[in-house]
N, C-alpha and C positions, 0 to 999 in steps of 0.2 A: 743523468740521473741525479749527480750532485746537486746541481741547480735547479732542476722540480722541488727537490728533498727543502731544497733552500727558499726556495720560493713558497712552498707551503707555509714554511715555519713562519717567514715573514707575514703570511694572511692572516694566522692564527693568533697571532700577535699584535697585528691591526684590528683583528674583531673583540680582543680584550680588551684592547684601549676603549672602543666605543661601543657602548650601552645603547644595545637598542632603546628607543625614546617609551614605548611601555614599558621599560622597567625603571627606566627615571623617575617617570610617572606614580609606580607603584610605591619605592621608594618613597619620593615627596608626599603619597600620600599617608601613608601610614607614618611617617615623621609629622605631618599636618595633625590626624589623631591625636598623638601621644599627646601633641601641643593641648589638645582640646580638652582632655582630659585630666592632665594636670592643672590648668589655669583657667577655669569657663568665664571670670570678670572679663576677658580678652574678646575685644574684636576679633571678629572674622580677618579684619582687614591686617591687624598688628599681627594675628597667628601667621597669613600668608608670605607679610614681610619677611618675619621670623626664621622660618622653613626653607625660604627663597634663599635668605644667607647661609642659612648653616648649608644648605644643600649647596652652592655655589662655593664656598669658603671651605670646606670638605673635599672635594673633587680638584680643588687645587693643592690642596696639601696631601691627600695620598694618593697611593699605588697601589696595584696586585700586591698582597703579603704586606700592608704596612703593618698591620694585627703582630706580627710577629718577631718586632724591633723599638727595643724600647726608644728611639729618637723618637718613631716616628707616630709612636702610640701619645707621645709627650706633643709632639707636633699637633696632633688631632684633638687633643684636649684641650691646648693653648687654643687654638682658633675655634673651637666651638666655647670655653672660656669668654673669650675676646666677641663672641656675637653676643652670645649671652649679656656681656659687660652693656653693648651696646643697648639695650632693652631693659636695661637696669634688674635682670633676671640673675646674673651673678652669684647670689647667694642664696638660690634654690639650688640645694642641694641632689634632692631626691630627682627635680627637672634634669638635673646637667647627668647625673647618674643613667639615668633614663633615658635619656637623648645620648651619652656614649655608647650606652651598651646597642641602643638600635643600630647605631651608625657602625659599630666593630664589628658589627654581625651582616650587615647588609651595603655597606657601602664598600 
């Protein structure tokens, strides 16, 4: 029975680690929006880069419960900071505002 008990916990634990691919998707897209909506002088093609990093550069920096430790809430700003930097977007404020709160709510 142990080992059922053990084995479950271990699945359930595997299935939080990976996101099913529609909700990546859904994710990406509505982080794509936001993009759109704050900044419309932007390509299509710059918005998808954009999104692509935060969305990749995110998912390596947190976990289940990062929301909940100031490290790691500082972690996930620095690296959405740091893509931003990249894109010379940096000093949209109300952008980076808007793009963390998406991401502490849904990633």
């Amino acid at each position: 029975m142990k080992e059922l008990l053990k084995l479950a916990k271990e699945v359930l634990e595997t299935e939080r680690e990976v996101e099913p691919e529609d909700e990546r998707k859904k994710w990406k897209s509505a982080l794509t929006e936001l993009f759109h909506e704050t900044k419309s002088e932007f390509t299509p093609k710059m918005i998808e880069l954009i999104v692509n990093d935060i969305d990749e550069i995110i998912r390596v920096v947190r976990f289940e419960g990062w929301q909940w430790t100031i490290a790691n809430e500082r972690e996930v700003k620095k690296a959405l900071r740091k893509t931003l930097l990249k894109y010379k977007l940096h000093k949209e404020q109300e952008l980076f505002d808007r793009a963390y709160n998406y991401i502490r709510e849904y990633y």
